[in-house]
C-alpha positions as CSV (number, residue, x, y, z in Angstrom):
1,X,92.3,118.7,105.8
2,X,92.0,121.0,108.8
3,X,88.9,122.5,109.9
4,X,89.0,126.2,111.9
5,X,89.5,124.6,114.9
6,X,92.6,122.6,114.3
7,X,90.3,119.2,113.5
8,X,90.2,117.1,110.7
9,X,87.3,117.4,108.8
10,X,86.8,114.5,106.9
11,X,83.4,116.2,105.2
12,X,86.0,118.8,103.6
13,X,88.1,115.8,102.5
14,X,85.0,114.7,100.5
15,X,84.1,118.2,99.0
16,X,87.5,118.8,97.9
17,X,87.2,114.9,96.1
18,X,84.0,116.5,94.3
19,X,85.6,119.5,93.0
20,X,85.4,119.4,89.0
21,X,88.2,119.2,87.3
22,X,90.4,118.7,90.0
23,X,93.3,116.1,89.6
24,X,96.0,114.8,91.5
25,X,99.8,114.5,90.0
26,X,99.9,111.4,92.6
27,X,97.0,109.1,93.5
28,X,98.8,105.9,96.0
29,X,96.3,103.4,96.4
30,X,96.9,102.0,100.6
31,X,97.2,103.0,103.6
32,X,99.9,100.9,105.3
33,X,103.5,101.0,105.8
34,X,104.5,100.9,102.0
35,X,101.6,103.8,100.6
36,X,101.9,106.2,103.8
37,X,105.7,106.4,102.8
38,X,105.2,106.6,99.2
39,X,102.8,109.5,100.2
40,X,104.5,111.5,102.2
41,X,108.0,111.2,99.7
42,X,105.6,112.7,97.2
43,X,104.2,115.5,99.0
44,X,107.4,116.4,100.4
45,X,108.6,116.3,97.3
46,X,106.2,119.3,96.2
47,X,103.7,116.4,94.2
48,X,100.0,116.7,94.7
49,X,99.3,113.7,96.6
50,X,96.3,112.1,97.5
51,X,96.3,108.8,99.4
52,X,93.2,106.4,100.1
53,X,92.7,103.6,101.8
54,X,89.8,101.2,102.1
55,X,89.6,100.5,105.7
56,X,91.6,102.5,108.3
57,X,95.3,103.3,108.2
58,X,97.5,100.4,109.1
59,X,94.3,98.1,109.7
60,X,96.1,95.3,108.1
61,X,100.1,94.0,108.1
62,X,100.8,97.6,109.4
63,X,99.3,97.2,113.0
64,X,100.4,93.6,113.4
65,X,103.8,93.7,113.6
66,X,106.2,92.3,116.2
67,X,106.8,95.8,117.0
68,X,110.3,95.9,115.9
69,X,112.6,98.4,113.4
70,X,115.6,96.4,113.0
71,X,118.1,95.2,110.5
72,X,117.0,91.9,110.0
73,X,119.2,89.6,112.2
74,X,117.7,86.5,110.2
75,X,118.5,88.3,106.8
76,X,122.1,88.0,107.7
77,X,121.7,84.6,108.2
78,X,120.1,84.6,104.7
79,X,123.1,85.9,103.4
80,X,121.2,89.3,102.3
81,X,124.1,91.8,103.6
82,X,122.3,94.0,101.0
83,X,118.7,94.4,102.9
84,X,120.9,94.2,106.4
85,X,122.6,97.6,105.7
86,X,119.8,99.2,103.7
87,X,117.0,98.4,107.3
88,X,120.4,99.1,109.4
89,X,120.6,102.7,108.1
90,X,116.4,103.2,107.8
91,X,116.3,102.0,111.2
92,X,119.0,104.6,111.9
93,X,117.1,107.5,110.3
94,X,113.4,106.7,112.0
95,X,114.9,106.5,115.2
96,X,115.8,110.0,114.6
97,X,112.8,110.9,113.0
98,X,110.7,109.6,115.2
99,X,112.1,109.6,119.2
100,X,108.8,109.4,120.5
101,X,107.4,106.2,119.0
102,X,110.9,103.9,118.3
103,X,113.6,103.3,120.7
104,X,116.7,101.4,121.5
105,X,115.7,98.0,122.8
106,X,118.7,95.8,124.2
107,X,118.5,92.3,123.0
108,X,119.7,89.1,124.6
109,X,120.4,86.4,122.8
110,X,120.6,83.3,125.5
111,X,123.5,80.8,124.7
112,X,123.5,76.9,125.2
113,X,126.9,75.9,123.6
114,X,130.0,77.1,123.0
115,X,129.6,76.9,118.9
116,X,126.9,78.9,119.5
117,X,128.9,81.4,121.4
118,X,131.4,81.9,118.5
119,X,128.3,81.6,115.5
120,X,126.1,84.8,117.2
121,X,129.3,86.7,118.6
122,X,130.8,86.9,115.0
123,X,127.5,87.4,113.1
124,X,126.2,90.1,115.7
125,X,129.2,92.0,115.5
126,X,128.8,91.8,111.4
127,X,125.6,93.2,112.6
128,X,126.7,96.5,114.2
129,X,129.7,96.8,111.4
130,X,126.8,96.9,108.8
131,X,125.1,99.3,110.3
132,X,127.9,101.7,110.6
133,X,127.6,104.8,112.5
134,X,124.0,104.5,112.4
135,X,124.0,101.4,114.8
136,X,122.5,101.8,118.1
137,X,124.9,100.1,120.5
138,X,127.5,97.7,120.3
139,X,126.8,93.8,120.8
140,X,128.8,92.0,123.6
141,X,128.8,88.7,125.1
142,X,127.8,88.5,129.2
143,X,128.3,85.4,131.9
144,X,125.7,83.2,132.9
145,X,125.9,85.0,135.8
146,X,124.9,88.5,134.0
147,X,122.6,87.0,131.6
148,X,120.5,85.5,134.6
149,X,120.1,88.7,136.2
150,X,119.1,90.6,132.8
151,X,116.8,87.8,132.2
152,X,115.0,86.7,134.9
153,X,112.7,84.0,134.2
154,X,114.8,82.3,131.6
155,X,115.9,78.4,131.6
156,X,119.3,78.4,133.6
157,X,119.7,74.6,132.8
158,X,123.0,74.7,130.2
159,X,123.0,77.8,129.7
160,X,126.8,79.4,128.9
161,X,125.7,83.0,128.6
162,X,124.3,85.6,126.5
163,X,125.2,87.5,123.7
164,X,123.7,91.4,124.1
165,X,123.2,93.6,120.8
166,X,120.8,96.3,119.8
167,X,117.4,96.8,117.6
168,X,114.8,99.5,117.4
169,X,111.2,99.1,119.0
170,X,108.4,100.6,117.8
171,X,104.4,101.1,117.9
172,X,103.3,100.3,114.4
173,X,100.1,102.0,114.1
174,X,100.7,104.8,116.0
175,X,103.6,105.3,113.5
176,X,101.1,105.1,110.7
177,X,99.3,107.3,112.4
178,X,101.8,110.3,112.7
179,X,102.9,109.5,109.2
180,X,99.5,110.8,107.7
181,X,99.2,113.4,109.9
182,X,102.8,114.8,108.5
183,X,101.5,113.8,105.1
184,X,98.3,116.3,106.2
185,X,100.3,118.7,107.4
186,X,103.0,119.2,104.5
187,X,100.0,119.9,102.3
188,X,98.8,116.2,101.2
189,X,95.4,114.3,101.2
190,X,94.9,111.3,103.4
191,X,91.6,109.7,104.2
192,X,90.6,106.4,105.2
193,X,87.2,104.5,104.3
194,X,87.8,104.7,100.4
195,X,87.8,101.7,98.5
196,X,89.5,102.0,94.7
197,X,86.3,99.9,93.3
198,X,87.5,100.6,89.3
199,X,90.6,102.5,87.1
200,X,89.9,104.4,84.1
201,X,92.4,104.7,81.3
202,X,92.5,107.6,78.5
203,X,92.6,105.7,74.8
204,X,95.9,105.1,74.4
205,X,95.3,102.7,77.2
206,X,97.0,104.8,80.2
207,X,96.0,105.4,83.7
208,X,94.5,108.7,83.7
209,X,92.1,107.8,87.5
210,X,90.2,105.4,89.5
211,X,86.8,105.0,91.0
212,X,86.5,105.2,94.5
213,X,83.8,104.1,97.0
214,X,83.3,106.0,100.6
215,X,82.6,103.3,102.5
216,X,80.5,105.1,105.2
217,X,78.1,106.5,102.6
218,X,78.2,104.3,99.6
219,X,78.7,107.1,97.2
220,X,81.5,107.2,94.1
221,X,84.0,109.8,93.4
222,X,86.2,109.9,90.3
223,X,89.8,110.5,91.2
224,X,91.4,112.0,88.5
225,X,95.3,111.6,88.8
226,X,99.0,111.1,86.1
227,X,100.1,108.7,88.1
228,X,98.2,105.7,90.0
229,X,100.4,103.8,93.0
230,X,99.5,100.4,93.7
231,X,101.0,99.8,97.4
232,X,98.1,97.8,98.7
233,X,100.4,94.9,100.8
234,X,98.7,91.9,100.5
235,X,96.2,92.6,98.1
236,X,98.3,94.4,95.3
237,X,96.8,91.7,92.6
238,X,93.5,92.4,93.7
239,X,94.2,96.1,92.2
240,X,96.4,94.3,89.2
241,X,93.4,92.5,88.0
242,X,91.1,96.0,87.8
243,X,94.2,97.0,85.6
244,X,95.0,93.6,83.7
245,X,91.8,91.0,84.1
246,X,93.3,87.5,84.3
247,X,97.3,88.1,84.9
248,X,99.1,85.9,87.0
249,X,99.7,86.1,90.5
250,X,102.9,88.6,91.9
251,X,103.4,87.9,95.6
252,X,102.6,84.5,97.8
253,X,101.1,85.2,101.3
254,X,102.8,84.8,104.8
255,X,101.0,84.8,107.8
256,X,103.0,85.5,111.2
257,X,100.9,85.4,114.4
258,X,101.7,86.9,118.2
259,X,100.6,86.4,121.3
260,X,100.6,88.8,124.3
261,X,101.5,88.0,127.7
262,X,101.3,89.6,131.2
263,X,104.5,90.8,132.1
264,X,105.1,88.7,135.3
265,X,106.3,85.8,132.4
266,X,108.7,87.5,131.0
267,X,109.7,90.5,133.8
268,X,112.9,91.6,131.6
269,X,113.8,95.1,130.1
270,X,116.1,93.3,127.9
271,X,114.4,91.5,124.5
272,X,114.8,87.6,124.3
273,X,115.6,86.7,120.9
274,X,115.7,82.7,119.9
275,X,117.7,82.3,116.9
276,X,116.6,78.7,116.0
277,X,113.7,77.0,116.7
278,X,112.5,73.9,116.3
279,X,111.3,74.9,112.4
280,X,114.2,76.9,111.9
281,X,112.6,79.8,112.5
282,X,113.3,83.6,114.8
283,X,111.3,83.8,117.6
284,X,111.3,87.4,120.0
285,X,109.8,88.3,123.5
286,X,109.2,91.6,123.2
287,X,108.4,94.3,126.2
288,X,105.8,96.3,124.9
289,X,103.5,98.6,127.1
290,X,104.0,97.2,130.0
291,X,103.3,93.3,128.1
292,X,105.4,91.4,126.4
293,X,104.6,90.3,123.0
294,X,106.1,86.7,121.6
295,X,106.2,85.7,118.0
296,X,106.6,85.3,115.1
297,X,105.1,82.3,112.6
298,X,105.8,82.2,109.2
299,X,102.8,80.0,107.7
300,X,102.4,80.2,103.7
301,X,98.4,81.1,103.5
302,X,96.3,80.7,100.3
303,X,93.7,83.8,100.7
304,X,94.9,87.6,101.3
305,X,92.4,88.9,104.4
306,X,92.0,91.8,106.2
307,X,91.1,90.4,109.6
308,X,93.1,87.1,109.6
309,X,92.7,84.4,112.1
310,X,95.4,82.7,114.0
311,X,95.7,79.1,113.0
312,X,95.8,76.8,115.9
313,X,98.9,75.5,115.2
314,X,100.6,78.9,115.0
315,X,99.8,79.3,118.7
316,X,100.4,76.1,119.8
317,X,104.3,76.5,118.4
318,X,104.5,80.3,120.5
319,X,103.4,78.3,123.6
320,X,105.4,75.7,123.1
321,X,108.5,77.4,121.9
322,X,108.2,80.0,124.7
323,X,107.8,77.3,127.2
324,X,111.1,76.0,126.2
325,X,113.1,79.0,127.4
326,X,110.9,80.5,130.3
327,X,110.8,79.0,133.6
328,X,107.4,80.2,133.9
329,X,105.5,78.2,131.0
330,X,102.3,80.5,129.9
331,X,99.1,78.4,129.1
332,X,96.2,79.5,126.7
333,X,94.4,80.8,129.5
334,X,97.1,82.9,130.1
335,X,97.1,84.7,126.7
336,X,95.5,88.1,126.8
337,X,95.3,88.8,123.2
338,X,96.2,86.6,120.1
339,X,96.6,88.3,116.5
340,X,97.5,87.6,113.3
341,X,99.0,89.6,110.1
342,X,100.0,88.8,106.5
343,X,103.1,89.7,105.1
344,X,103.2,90.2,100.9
345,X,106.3,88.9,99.5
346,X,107.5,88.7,96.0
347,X,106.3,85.4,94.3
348,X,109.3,82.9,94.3
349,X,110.3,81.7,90.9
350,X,111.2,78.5,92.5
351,X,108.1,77.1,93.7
352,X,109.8,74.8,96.2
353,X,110.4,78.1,98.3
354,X,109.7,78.1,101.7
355,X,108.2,82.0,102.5
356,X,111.0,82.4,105.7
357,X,113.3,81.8,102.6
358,X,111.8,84.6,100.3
359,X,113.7,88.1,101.0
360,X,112.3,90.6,102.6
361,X,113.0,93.0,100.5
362,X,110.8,95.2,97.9
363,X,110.4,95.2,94.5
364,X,108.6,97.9,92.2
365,X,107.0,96.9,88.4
366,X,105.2,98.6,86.1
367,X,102.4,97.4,84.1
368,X,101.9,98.8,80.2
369,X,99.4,101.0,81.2
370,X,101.3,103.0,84.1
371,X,100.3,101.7,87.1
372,X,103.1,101.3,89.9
373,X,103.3,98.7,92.2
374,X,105.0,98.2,95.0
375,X,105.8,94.4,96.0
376,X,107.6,93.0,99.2
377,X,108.9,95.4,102.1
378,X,108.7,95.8,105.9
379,X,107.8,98.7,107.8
380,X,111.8,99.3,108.7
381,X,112.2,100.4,105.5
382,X,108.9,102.0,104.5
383,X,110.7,105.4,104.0
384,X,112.8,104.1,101.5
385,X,110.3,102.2,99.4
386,X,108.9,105.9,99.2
387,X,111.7,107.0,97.8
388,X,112.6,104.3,95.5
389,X,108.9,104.4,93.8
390,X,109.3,108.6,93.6
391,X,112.3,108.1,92.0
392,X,111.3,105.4,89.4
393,X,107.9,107.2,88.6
394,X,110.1,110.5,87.7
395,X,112.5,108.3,85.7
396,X,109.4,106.8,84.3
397,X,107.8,109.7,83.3
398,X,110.7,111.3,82.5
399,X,109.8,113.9,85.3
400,X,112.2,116.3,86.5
401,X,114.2,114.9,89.6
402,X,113.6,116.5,92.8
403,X,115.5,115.5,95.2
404,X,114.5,113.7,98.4
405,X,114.1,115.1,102.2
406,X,112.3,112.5,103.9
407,X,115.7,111.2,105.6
408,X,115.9,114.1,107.7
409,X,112.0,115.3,107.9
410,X,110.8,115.0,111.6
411,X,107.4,113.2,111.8
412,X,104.4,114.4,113.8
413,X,104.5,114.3,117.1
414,X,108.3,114.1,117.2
415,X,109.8,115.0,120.6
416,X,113.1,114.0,122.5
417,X,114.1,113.5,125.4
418,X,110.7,111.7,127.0
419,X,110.1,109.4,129.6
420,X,108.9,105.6,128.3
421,X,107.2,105.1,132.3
422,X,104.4,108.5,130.7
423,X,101.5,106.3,129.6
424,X,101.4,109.0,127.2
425,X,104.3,108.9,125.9
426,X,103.9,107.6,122.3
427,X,101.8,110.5,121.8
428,X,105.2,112.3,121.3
429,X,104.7,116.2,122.1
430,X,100.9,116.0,121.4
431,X,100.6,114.6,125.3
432,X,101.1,117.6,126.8
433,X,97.9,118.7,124.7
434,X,95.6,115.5,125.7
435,X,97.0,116.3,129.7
436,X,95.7,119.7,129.5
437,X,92.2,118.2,128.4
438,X,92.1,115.4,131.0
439,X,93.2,118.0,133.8
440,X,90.3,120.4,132.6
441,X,87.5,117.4,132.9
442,X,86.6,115.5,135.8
443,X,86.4,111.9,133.6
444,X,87.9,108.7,135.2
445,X,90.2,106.1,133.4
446,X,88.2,104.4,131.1
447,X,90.8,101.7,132.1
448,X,92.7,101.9,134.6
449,X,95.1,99.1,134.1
450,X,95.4,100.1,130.9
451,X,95.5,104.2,131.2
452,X,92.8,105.0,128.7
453,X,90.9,107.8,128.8
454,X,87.6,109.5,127.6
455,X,90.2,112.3,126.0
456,X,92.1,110.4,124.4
457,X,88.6,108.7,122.7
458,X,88.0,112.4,121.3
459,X,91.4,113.6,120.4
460,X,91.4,110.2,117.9
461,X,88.1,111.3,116.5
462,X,88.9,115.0,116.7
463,X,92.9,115.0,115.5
464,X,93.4,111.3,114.2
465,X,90.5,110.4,111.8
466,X,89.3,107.5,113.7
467,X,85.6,106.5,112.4
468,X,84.9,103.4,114.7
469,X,85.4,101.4,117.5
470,X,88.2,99.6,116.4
471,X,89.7,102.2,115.4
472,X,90.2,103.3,118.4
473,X,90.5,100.4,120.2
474,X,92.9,98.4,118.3
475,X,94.9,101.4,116.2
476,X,94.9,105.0,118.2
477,X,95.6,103.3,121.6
478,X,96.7,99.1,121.5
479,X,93.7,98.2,123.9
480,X,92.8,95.1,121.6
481,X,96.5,93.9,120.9
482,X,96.9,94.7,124.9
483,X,94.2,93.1,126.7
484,X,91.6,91.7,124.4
485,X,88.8,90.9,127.3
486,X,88.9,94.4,128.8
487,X,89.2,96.2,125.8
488,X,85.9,94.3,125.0
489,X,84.8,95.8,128.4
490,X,84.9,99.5,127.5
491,X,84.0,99.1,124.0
492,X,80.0,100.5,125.1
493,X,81.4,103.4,126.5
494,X,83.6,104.4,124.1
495,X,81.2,103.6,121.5
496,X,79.4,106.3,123.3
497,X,81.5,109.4,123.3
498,X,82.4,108.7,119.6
499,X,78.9,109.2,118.7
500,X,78.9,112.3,120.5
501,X,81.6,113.7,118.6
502,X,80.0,112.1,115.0
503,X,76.9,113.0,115.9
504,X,75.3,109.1,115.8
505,X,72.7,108.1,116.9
506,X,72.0,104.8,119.2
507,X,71.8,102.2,116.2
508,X,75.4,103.3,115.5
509,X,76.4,102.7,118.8
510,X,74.6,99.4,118.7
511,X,76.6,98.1,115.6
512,X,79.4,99.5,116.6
513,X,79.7,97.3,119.7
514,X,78.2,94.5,118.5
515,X,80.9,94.7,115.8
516,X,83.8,95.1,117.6
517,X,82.6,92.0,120.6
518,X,82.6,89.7,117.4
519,X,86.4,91.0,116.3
520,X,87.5,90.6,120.0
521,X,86.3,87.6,120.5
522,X,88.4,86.7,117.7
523,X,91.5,87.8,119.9
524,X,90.9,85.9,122.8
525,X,91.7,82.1,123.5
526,X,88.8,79.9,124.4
């Protein structure tokens, strides 16, 4: 919600929660990838929608991505054509949607044999017939010679040449972010901070609500609402059980971990992509403001957590797998920021099931008392798990159809052409806003080597409902996931302007430092 002066004003957010007798036809329970779509589907749809999510927007899976909107290269592999052309034409779609945060990133797959040559020439050009006229660019094989030059860095030892072909990269969280602002905008209710703590059910044993807790003050609102969306990633049982106390589990845990690098490792435009590691596994190089991030892991994990930990041997495998193909090996001491997210797939029936086995895609059930839940997914495809749970709560309900407009709905900040050397850039068109305030202030860089600035500290208070350090930090700019040590540098000061503009006093900003030290210290290799 808006205040006069174009801010959102999360005090309104809360009034309007208090209002008696006022009820939601939508309430989606998470703010990630998988609930910010099924929001904004329903409020573009014409539903009342509220959203609420217990932390910040995208603070778990959704911000720890390996930055990437593609098709699923290792789906085809699978043998999943279906998800291949389904992410093919999303990734199509959010491109469009959404110029100023997801691109086309050129690929290079290196290539060590001549079966190898045939096997990811063939598949790759499956690739770009699957994605039809949606596809970004077509894939071609390059010399030695050529692949060399596009990678520099790369082991020349045996190499025969590359194969090229093209994905979308993307900035997770600063997706997430413009997706609730469009959600705001278009007439929907997003905030952050509330924790569904209970569900209420009218006699005949339907959803009718939940409880919800704001986190910063510890008081409870009642959420009145028809319908009650479960889209809560990795902890979707945790919201089962307030529904059904003792059901079984639906999704196993995956944990995939990354690790950032300083460009001089990995000086390329072009993507590396290693189609077969040691485990069998996919393993990128991705540039990504002015870094390159490598990953992923795939580690079956028994606990669902919302700050999880690299495993040691996660990183040792990046290190070693990266060291394999890069002239240049990088050493734990070279690491500037290590993290770690959890992906919620569907529960195998065959136990045996390795989780790089389970498909990525998603799958929605209903429980006998109305709730919907939303299992599986990836953040390609988050616009169309909206849709799909839309649709199947009007079948469900035996709603009226309205038809969907989210394939063609610009997103906040949307903007094209831009230039990807602005370190503004992924604000889309509000940077011309944040350059007018940092031209009318005489401020310095926060960070230089980084470009962060004082205004941009404000506008994600101000514009973007960020509440805390972190939040800043690690989810309106990528100062955490970018350079762990010095975003741990400027936390004080940035600590200080937000309690400025939330009017906190210097025990906040205490605890607010000393918080986010401990969570960066987390991100750094000793």
């Amino acid at each position: 919600m808006k205040g006069i002066d174009g801010t959102y004003d999360r005090a309104a957010y809360l009034s309007k929660l208090a209002e008696p007798g006022s009820e939601w036809d939508i309430l989606v329970i998470g703010g990630g990838a998988t609930g910010l779509g099924v929001a904004l589907e329903a409020v573009s749809r014409g539903y009342k929608t509220l959203l609420v999510e217990q932390a910040d927007f995208a603070k778990g899976t959704s911000s720890r991505s390996t930055k990437l909107v593609h098709g699923g290269v290792r789906y085809l592999a699978q043998g999943d054509i279906r998800l291949v052309r389904e992410a093919s034409i999303e990734r199509g779609l959010l491109h469009r949607n959404a110029p100023h945060l997801v691109k086309d990133q050129l690929f290079i797959v290196p290539v060590y044999s001549l079966l190898d040559r045939l096997k990811y020439t063939i598949g790759l050009k499956l690739y770009d017939r699957i994605a039809g006229k949606l596809r970004l660019g077509p894939s071609v094989f390059i010399s030695k010679e050529e692949t060399l030059r596009r990678l520099p860095g790369i082991r020349a030892a045996g190499l025969k040449g590359g194969v090229v072909y093209h994905d979308g990269q993307f900035d997770d969280s600063r997706l997430a972010v413009n997706i609730a602002q469009t959600i705001w905008e278009n007439g929907g209710d997003a905030i952050n901070y509330m924790k569904v703590v209970g569900l209420f059910k009218s006699q005949d044993g339907k959803l009718t609500g939940a409880s919800v807790l704001d986190i910063e003050s510890g008081k409870q609102y009642r959420i009145c609402a028809k319908v009650v969306v479960n889209a809560t990633g990795v902890f979707v049982d945790d919201i089962l059980q307030l529904d059904n106390p003792g059901g079984g589990r639906t999704i196993c845990v995956s944990q995939g971990v990354h690790i950032v690098l300083d460009k001089s490792f990995y000086s390329a435009d072009a993507a590396l992509m290693i189609p077969r590691t040691s485990d069998g596994r996919v393993l990128f190089a991705v540039p990504w403001h002015d870094k390159v991030v490598v990953g992923t892991t795939d580690t079956p994990v028994d606990t669902a957590e919302l700050e999880p930990r690299a495993l040691e041997k996660e990183i040792n495998f990046i290190l070693d797998t990266a060291s394999a193909y890069l002239e240049k090996a990088p050493q734990r001491s070279d690491v500037l920021s290590v993290f770690a997210g959890q992906r919620p797939l569907a529960a195998p029936k065959n136990g045996e099931q390795t989780t790089k086995e389970i498909s990525r895609s998603h799958k929605i059930i209903v429980s006998p008392s109305r709730l919907f839940t939303m299992l599986g997914g990836k953040w390609t495809t988050y616009r169309r798990m909206g849709e799909d749970m839309v649709n199947r709560i009007e079948q469900e309900l035996k709603w009226m159809h309205r038809s969907s407009t989210t394939a063609n709905l610009s997103l906040h900040g949307a903007i094209s052409p831009l230039s990807h050397s602005d370190p503004f850039y992924f604000y889309g068109s509000d940077a011309a806003l944040i350059k007018e305030r940092i031209n009318g202030t005489a401020g310095q860089w926060l960070s230089e080597k980084l470009k962060i600035h004082p205004q941009q500290v404000k506008w994600a208070v101000e514009k973007e409902m960020a509440r805390t350090v972190e939040d800043v930090l690690a989810r309106r700019t990528r100062a955490l996931l970018l350079d762990a040590a010095e975003s741990r540098r400027i936390a004080p000061t940035v600590a200080s302007i937000m309690a400025q503009c939330l009017q906190k006093d210097d025990d906040w900003v205490q605890e607010q430092v000393t918080a986010f030290t401990k969570l960066a210290n987390d991100y750094t290799l000793k």
